[in-house]
N, C-alpha and C positions, 0 to 999 in steps of 0.2 A: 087473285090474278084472273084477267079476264080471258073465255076459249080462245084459240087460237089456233089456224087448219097453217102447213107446213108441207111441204116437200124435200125429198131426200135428194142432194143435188150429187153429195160427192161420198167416197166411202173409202176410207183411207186406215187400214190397221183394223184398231178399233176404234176409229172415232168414224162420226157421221158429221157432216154440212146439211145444216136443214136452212129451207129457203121458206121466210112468210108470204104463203100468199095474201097480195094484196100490197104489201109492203116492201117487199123483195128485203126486207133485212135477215142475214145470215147469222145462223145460230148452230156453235163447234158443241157437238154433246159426244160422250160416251153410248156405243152401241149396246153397253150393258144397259143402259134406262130405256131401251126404244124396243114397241111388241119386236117377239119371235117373228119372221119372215120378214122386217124389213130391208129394203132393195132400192139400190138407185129408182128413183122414178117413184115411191110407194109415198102416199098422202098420208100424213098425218096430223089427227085432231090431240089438240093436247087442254085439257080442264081438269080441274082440283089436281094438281103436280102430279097430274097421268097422259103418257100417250100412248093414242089408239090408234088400230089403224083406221081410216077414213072410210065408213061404208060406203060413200062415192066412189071411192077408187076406183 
């Protein structure tokens, strides 16, 4: 699977709304797989079935 950088849009329980950037399509995950300190608004890069947070942030 190719990288792909994300934004956190929505943050509901425990699940997160991540938004591609570039592509705007939405993606429902579990806030168990996403780094420690994610937060509305917090970029994330995701390659080899990991995500990071975005050192751009």
């Amino acid at each position: 699977m190719e990288p792909k950088d994300y934004i956190v849009i929505k943050i509901a329980g425990e699940y997160a709304t991540l938004q591609e950037i570039g592509t705007e399509e939405e993606l429902f995950i579990a806030l168990a797989l996403l780094p420690e300190g994610t937060d509305l608004g917090t970029r994330l890069h995701y390659e080899m079935f990991s995500y990071e947070i975005a050192e751009n942030a």
